[in-house]
PDB file with SEQRES, HELIX, SHEET and CRYST1 records, atoms N, CA, C and O in Angstrom:
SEQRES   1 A   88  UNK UNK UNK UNK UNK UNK UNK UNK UNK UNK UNK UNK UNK          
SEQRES   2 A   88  UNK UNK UNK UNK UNK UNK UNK UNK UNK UNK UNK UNK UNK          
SEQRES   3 A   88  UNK UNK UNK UNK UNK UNK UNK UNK UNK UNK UNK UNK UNK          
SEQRES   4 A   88  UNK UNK UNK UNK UNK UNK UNK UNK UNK UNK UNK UNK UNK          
SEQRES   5 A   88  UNK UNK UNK UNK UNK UNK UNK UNK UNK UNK UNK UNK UNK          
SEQRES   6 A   88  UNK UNK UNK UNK UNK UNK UNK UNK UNK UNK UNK UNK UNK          
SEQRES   7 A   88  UNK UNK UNK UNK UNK UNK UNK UNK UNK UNK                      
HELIX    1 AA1 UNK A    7  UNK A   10  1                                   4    
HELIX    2 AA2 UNK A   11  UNK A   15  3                                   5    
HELIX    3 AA3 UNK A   16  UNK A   19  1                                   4    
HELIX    4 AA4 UNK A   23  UNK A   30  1                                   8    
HELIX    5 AA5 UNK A   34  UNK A   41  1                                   8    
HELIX    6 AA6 UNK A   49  UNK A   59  1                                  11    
HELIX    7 AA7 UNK A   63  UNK A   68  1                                   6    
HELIX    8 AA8 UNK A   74  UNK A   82  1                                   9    
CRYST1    1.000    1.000    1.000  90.00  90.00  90.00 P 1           1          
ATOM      1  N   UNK A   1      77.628  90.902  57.736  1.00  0.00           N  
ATOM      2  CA  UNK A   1      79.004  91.355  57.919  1.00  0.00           C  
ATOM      3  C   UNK A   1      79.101  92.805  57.444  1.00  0.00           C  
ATOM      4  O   UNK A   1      78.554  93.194  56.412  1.00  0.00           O  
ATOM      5  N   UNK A   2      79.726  93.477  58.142  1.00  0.00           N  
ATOM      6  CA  UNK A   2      79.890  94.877  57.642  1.00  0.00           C  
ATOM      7  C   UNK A   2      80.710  95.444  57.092  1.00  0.00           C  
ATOM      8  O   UNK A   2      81.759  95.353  57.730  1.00  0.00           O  
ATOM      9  N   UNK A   3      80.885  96.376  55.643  1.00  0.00           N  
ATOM     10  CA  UNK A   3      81.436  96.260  54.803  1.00  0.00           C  
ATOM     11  C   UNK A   3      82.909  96.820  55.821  1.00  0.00           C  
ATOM     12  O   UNK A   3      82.768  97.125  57.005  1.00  0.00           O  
ATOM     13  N   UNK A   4      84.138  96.867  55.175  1.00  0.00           N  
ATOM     14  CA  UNK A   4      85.165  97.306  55.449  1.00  0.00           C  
ATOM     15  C   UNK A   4      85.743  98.302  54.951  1.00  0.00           C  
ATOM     16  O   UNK A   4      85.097  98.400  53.908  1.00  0.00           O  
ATOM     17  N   UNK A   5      86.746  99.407  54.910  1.00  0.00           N  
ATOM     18  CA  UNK A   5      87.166 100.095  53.872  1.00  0.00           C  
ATOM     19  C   UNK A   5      88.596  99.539  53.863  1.00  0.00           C  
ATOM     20  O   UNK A   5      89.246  98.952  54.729  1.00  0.00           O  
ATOM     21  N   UNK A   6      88.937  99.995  52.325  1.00  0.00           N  
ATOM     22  CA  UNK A   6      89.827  99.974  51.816  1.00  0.00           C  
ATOM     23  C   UNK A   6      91.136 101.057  52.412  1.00  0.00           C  
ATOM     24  O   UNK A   6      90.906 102.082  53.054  1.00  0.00           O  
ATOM     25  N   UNK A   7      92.467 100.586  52.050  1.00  0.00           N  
ATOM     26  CA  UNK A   7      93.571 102.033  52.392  1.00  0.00           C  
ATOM     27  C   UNK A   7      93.306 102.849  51.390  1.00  0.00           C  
ATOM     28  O   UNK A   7      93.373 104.029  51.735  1.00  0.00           O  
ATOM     29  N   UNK A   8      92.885 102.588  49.690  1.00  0.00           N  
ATOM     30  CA  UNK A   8      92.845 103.583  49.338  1.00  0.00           C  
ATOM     31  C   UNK A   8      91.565 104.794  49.762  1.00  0.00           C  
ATOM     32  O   UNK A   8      91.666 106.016  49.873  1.00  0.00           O  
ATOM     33  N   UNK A   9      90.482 103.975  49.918  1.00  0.00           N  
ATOM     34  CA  UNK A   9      89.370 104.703  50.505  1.00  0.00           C  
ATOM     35  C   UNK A   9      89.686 105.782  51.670  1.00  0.00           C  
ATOM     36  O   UNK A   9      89.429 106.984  51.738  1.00  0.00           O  
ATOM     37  N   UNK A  10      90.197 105.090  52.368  1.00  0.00           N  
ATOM     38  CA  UNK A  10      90.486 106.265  53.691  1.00  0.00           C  
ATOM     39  C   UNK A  10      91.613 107.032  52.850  1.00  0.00           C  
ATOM     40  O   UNK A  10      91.080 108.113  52.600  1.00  0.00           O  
ATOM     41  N   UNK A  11      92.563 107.036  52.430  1.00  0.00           N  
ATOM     42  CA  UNK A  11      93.599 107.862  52.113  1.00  0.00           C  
ATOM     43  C   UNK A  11      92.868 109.120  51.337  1.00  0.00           C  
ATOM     44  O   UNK A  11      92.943 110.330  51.553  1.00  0.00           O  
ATOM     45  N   UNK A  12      92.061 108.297  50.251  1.00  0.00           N  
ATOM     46  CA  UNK A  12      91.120 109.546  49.468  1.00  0.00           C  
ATOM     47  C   UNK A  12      90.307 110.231  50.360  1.00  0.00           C  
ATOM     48  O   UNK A  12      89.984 111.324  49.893  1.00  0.00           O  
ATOM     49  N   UNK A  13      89.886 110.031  51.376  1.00  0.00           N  
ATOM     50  CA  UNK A  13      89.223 111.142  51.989  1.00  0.00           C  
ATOM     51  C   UNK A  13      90.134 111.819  53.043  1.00  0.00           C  
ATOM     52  O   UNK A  13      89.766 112.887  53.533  1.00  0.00           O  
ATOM     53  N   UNK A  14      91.563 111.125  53.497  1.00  0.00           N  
ATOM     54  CA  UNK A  14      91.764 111.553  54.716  1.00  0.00           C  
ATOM     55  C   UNK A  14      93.210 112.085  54.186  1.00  0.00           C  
ATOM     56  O   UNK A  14      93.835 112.901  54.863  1.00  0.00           O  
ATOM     57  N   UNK A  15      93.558 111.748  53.338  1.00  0.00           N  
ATOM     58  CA  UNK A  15      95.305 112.482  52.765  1.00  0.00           C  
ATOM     59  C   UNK A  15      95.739 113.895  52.423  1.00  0.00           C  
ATOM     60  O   UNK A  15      96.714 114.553  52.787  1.00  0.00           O  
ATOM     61  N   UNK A  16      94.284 114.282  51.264  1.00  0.00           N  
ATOM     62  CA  UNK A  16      94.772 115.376  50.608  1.00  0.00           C  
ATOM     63  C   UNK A  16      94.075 116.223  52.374  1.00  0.00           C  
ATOM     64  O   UNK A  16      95.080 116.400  53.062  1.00  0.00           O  
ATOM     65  N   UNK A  17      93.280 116.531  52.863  1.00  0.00           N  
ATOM     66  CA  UNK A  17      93.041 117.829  53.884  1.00  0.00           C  
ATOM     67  C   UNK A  17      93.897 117.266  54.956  1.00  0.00           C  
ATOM     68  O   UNK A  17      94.037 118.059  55.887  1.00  0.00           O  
ATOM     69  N   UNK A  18      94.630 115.915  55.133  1.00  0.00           N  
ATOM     70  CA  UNK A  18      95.761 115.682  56.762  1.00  0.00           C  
ATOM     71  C   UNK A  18      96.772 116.648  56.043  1.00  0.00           C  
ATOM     72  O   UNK A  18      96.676 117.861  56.235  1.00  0.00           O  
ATOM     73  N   UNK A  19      97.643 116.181  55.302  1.00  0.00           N  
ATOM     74  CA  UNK A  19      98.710 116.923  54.999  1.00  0.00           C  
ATOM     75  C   UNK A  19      98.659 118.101  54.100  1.00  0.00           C  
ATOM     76  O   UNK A  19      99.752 118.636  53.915  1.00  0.00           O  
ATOM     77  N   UNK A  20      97.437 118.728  53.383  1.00  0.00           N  
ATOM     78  CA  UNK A  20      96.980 120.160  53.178  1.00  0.00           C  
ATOM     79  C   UNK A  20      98.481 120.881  52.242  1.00  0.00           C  
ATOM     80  O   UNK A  20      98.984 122.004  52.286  1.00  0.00           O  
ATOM     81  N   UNK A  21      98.838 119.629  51.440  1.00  0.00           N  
ATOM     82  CA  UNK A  21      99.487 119.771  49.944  1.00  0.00           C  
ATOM     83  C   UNK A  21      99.191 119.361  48.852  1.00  0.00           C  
ATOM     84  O   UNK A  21      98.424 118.433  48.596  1.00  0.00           O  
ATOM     85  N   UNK A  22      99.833 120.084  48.060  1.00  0.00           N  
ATOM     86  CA  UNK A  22      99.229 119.927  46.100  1.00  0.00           C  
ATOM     87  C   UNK A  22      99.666 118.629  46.156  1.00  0.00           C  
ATOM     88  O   UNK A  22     100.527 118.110  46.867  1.00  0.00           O  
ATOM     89  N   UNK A  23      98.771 118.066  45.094  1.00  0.00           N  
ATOM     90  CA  UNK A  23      98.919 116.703  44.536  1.00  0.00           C  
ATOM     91  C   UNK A  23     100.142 116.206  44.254  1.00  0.00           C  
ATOM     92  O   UNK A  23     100.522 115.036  44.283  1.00  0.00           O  
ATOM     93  N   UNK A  24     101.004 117.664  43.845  1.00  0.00           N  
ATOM     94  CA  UNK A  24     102.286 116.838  43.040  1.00  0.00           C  
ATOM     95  C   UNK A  24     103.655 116.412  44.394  1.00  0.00           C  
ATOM     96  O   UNK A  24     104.524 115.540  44.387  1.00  0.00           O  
ATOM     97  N   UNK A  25     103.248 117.645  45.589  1.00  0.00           N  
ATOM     98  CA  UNK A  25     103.573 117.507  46.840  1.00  0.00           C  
ATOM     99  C   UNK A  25     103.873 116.160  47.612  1.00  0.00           C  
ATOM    100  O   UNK A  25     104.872 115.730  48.188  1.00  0.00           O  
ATOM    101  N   UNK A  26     102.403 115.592  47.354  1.00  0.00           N  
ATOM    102  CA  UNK A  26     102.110 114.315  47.668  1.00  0.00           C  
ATOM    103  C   UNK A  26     102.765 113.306  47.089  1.00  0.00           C  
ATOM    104  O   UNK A  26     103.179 112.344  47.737  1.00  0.00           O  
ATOM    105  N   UNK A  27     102.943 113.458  45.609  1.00  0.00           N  
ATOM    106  CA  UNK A  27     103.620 112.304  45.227  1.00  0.00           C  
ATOM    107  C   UNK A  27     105.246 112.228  45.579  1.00  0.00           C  
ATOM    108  O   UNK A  27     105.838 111.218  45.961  1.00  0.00           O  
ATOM    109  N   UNK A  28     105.827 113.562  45.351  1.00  0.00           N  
ATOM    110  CA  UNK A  28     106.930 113.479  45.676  1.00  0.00           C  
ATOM    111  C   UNK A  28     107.225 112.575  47.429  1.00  0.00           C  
ATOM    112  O   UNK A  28     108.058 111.707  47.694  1.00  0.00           O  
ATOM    113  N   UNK A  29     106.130 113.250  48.377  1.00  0.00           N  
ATOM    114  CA  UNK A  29     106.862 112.829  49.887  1.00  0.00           C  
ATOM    115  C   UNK A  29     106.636 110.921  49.364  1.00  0.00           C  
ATOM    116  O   UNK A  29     107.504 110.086  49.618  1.00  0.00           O  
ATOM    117  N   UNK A  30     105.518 110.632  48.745  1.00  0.00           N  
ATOM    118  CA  UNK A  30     106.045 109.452  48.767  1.00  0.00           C  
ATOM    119  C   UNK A  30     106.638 108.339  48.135  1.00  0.00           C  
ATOM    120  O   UNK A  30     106.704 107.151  48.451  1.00  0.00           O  
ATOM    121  N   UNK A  31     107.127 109.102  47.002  1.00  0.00           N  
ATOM    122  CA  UNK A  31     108.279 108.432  46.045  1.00  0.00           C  
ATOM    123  C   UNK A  31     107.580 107.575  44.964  1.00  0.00           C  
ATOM    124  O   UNK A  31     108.104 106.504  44.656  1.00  0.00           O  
ATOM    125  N   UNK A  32     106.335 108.005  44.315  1.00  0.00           N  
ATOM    126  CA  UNK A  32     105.343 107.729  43.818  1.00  0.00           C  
ATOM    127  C   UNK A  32     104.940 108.114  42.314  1.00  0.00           C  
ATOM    128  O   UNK A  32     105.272 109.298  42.253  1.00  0.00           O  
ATOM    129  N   UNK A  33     104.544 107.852  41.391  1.00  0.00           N  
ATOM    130  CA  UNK A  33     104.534 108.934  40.287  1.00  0.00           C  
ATOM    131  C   UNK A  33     102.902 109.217  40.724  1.00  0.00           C  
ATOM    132  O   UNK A  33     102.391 108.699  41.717  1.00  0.00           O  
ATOM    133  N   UNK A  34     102.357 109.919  40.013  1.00  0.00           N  
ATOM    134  CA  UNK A  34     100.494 110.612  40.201  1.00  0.00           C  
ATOM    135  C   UNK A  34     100.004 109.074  39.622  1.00  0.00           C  
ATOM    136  O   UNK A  34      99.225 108.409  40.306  1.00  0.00           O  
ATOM    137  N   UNK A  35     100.571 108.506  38.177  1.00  0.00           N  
ATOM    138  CA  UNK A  35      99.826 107.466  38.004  1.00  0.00           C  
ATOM    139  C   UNK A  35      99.326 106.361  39.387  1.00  0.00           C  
ATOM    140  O   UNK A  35      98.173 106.020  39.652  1.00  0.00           O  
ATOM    141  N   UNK A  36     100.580 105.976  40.105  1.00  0.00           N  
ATOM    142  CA  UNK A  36     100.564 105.213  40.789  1.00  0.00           C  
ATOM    143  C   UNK A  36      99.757 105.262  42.386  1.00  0.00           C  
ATOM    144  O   UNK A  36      99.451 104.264  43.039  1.00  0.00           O  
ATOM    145  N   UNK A  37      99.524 106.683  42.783  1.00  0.00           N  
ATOM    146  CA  UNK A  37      99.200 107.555  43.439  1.00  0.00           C  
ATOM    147  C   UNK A  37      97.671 107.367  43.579  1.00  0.00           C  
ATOM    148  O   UNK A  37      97.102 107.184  44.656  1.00  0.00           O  
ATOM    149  N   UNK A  38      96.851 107.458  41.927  1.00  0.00           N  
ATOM    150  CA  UNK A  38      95.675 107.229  41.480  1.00  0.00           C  
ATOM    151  C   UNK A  38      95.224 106.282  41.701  1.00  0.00           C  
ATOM    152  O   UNK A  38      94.163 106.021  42.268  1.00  0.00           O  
ATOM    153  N   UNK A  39      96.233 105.447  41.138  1.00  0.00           N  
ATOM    154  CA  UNK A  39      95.842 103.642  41.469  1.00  0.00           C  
ATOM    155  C   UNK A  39      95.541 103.151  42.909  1.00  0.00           C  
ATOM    156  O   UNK A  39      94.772 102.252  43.251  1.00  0.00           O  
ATOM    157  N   UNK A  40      96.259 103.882  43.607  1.00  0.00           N  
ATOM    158  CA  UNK A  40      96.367 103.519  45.009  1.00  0.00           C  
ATOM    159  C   UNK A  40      94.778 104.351  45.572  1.00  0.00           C  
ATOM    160  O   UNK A  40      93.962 103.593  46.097  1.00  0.00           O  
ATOM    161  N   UNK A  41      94.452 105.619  45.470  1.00  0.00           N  
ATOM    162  CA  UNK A  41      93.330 105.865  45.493  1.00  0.00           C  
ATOM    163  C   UNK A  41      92.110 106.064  45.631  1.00  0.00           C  
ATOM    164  O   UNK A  41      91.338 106.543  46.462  1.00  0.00           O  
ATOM    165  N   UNK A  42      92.083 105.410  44.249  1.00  0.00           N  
ATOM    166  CA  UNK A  42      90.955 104.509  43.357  1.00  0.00           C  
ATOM    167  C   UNK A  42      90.879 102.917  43.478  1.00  0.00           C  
ATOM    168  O   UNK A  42      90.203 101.986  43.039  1.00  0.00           O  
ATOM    169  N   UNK A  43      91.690 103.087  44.114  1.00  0.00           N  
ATOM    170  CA  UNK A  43      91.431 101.230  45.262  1.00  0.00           C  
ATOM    171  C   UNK A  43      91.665 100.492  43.550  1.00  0.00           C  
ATOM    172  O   UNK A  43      90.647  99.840  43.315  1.00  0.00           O  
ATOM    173  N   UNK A  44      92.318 100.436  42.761  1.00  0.00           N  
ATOM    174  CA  UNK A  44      92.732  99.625  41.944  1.00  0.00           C  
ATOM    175  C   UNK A  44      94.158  98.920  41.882  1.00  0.00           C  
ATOM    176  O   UNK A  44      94.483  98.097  41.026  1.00  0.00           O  
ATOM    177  N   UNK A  45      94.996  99.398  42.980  1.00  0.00           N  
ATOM    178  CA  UNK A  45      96.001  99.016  43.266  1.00  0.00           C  
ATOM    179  C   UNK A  45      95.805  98.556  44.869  1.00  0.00           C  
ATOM    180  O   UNK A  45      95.016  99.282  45.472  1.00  0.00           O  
ATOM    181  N   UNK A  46      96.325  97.598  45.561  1.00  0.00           N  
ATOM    182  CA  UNK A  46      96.974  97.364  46.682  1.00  0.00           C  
ATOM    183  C   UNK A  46      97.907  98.004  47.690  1.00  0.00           C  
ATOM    184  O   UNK A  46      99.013  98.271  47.221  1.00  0.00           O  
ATOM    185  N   UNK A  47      97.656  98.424  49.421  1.00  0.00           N  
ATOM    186  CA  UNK A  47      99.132  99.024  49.352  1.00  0.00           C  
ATOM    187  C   UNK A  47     100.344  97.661  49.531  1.00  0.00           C  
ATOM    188  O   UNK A  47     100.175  96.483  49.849  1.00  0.00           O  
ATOM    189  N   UNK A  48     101.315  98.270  49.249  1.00  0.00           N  
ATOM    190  CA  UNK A  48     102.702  97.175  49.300  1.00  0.00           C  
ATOM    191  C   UNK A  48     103.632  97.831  50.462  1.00  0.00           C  
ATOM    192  O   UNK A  48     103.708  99.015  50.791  1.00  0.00           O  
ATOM    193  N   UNK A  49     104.321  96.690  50.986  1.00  0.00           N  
ATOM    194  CA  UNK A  49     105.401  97.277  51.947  1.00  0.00           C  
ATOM    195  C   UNK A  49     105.856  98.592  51.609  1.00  0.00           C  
ATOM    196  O   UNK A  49     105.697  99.573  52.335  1.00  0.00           O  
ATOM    197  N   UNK A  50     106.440  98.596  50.464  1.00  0.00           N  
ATOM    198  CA  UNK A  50     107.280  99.898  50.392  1.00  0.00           C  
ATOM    199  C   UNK A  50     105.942 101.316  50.504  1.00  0.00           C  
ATOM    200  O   UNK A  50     106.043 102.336  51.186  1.00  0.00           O  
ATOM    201  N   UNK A  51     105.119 101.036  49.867  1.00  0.00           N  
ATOM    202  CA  UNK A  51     103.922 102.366  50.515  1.00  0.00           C  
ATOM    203  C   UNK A  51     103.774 102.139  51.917  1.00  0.00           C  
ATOM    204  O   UNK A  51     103.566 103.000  52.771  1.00  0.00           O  
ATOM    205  N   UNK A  52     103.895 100.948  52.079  1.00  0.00           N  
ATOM    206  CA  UNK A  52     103.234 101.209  53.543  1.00  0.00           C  
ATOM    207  C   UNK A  52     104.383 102.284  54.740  1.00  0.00           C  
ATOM    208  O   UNK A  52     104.083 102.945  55.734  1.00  0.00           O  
ATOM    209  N   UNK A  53     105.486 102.084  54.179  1.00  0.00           N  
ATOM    210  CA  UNK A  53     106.690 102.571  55.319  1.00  0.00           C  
ATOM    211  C   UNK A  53     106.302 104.101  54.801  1.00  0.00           C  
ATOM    212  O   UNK A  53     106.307 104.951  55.691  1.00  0.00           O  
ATOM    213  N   UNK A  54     105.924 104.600  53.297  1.00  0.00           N  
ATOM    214  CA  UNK A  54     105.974 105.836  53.023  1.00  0.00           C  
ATOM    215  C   UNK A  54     105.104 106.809  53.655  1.00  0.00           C  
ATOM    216  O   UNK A  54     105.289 107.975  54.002  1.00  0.00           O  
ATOM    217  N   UNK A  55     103.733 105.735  53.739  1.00  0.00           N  
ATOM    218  CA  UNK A  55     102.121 106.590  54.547  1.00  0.00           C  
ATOM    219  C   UNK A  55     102.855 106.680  56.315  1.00  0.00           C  
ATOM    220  O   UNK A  55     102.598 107.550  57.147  1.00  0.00           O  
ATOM    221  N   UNK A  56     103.675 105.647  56.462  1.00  0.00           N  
ATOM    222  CA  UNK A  56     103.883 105.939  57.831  1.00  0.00           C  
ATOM    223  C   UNK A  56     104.924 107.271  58.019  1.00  0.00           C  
ATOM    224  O   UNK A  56     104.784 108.152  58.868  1.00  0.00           O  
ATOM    225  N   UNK A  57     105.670 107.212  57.317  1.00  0.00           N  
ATOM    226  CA  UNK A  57     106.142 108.563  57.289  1.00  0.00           C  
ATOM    227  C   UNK A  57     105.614 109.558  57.961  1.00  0.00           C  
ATOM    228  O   UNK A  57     105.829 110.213  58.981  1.00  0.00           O  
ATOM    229  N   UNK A  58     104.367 109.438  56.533  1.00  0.00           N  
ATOM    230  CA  UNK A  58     103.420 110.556  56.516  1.00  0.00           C  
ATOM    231  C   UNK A  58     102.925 110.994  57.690  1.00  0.00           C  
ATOM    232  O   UNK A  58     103.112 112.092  58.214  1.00  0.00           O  
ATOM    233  N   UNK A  59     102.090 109.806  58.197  1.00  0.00           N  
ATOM    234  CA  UNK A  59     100.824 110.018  58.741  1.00  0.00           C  
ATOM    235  C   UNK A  59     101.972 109.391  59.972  1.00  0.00           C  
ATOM    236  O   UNK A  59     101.240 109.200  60.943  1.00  0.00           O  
ATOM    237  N   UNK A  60     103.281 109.024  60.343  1.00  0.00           N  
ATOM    238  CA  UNK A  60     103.430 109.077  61.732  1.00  0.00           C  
ATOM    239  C   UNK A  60     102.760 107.879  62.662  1.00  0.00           C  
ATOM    240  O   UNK A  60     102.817 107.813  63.890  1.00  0.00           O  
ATOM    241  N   UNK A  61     102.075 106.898  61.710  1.00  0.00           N  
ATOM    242  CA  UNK A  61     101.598 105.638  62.720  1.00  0.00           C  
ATOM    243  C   UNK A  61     102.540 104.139  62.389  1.00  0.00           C  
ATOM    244  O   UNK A  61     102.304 103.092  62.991  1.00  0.00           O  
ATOM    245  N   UNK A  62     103.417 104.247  61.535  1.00  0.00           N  
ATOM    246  CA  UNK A  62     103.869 102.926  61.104  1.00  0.00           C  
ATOM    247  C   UNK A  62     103.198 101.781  60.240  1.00  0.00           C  
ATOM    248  O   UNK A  62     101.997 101.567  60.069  1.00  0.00           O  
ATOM    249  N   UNK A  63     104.273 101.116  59.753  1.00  0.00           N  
ATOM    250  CA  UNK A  63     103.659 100.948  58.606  1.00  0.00           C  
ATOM    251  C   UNK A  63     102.536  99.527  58.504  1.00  0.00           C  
ATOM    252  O   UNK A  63     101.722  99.227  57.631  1.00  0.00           O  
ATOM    253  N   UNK A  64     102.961  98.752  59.987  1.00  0.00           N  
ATOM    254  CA  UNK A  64     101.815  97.832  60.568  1.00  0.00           C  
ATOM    255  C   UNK A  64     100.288  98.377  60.328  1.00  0.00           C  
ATOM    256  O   UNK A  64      99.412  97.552  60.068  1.00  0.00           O  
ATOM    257  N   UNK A  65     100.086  99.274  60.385  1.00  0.00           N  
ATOM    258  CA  UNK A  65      98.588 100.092  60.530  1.00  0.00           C  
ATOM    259  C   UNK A  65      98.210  99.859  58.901  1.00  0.00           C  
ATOM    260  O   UNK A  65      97.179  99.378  58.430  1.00  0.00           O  
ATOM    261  N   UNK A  66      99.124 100.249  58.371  1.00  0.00           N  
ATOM    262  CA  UNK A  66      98.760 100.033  56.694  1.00  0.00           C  
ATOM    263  C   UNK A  66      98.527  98.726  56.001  1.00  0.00           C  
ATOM    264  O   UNK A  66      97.652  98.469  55.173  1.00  0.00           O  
ATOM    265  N   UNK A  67      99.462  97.942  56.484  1.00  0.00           N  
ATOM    266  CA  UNK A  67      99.605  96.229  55.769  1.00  0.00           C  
ATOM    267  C   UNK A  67      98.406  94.944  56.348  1.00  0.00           C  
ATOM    268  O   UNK A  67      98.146  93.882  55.782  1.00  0.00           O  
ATOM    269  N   UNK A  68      97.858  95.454  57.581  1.00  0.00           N  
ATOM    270  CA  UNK A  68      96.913  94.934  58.697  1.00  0.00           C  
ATOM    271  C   UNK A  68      95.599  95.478  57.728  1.00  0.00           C  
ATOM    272  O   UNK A  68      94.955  94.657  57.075  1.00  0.00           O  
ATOM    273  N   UNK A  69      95.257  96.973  57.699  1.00  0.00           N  
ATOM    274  CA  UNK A  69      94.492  97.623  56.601  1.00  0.00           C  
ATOM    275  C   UNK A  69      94.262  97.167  55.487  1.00  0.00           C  
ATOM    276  O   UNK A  69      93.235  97.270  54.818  1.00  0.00           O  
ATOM    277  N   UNK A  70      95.475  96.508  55.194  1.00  0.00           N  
ATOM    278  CA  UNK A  70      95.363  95.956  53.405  1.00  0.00           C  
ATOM    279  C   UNK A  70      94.823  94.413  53.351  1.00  0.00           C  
ATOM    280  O   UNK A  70      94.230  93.869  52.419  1.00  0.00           O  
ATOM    281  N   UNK A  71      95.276  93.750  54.877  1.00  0.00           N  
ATOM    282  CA  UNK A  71      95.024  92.512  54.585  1.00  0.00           C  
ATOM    283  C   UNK A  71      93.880  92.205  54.900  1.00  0.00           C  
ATOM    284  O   UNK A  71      93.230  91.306  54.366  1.00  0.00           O  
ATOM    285  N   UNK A  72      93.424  93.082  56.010  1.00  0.00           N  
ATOM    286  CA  UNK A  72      91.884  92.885  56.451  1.00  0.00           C  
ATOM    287  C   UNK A  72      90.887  93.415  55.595  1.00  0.00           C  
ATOM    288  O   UNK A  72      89.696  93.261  55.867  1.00  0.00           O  
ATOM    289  N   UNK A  73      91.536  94.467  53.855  1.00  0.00           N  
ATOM    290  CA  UNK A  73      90.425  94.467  53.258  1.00  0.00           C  
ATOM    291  C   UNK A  73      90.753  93.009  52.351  1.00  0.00           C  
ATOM    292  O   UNK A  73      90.059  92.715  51.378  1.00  0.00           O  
ATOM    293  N   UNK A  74      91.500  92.454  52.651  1.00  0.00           N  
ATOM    294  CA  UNK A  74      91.703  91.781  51.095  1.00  0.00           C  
ATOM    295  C   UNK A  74      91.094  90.448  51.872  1.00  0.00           C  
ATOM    296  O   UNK A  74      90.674  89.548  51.145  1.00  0.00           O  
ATOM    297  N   UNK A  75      91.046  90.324  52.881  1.00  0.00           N  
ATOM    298  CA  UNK A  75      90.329  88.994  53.425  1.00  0.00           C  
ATOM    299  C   UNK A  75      88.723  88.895  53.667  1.00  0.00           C  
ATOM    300  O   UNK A  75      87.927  87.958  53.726  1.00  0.00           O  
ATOM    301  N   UNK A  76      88.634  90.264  53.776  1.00  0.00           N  
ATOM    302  CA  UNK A  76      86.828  90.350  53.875  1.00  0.00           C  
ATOM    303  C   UNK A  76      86.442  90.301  52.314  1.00  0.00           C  
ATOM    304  O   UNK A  76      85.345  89.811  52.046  1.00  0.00           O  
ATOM    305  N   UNK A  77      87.311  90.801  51.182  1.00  0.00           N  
ATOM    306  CA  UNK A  77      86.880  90.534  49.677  1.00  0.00           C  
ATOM    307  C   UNK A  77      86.514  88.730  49.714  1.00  0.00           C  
ATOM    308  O   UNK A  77      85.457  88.165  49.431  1.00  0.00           O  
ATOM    309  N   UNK A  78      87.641  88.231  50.109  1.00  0.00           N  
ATOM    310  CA  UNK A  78      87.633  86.901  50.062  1.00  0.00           C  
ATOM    311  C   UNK A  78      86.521  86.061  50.312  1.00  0.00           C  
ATOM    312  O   UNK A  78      85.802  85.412  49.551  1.00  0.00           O  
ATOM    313  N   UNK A  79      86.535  86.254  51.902  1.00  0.00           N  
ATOM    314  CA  UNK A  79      85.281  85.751  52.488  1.00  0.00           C  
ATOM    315  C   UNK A  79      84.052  85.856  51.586  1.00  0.00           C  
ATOM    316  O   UNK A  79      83.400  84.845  51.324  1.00  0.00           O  
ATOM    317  N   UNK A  80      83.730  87.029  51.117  1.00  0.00           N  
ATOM    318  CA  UNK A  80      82.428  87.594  50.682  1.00  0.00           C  
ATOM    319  C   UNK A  80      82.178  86.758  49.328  1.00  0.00           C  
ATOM    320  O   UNK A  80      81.145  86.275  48.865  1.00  0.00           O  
ATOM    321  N   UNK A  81      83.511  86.768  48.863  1.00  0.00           N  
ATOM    322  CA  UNK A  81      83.136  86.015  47.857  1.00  0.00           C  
ATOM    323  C   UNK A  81      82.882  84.406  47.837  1.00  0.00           C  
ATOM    324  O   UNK A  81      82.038  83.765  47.210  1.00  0.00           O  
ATOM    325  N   UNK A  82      83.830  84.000  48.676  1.00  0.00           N  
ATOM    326  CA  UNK A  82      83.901  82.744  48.869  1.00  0.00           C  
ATOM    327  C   UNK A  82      82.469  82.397  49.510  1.00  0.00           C  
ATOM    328  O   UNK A  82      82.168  81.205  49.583  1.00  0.00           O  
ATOM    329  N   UNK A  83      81.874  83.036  49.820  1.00  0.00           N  
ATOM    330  CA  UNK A  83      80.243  82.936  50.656  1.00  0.00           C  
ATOM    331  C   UNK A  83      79.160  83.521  49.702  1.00  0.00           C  
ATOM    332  O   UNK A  83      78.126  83.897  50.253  1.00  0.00           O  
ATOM    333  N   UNK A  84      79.233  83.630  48.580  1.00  0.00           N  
ATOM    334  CA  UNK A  84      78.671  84.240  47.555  1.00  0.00           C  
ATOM    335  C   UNK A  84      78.228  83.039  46.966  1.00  0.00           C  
ATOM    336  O   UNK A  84      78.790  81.959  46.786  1.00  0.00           O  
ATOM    337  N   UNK A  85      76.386  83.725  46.539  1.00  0.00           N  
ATOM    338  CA  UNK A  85      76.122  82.076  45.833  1.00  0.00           C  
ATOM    339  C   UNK A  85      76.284  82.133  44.291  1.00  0.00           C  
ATOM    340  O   UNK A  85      75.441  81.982  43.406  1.00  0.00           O  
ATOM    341  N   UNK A  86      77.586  82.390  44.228  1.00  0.00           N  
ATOM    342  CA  UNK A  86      77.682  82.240  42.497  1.00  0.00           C  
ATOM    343  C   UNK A  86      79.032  81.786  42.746  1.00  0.00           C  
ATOM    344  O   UNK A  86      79.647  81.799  41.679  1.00  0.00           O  
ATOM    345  N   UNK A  87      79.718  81.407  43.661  1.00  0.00           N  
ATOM    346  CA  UNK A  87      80.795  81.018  44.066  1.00  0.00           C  
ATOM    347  C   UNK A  87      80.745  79.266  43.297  1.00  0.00           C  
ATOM    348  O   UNK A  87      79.698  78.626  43.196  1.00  0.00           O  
ATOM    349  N   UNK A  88      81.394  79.026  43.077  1.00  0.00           N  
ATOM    350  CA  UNK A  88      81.503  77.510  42.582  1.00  0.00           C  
ATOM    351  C   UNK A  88      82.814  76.750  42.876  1.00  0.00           C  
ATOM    352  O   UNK A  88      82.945  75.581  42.513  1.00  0.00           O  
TER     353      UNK A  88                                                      
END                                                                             
């Protein structure tokens, strides 16, 4: 199976040079503090509805593209694990 990426993964490579503003820029368009921003990221946070309507904003695709993104990484975590032989 082939790995998947994460929203925060693509966002970290594809956010700061799409919209080609300062960090603090960023947090403001999306109603975010930097902590939360990080989290999102650094793939230690999830996105949630309310990010998801904000990236669509952004990025102009809606916020389906984001929540589909989130669930299809959070179901391939699943699988992988659930198919993992330390799984019990």
């Amino acid at each position: 199976m082939l790995r998947d990426f994460a929203p925060g993964e693509l966002l970290r490579e594809d956010l700061p040079p799409a919209l080609n503003k300062p960090e603090a820029e960023v947090v403001r368009l999306l109603g975010v503090s930097l902590h939360q921003l990080n989290d999102l990221l650094g793939e230690l946070k999830p996105i949630d509805q309310k990010m998801a309507r904000q990236l669509s904003k952004i990025f102009e695709n809606g916020s389906d593209f984001w929540m589909k993104m989130q669930r299809t990484h959070d179901a391939w975590h699943l699988s992988r694990d659930f198919n993992s032989p330390d799984a019990s």
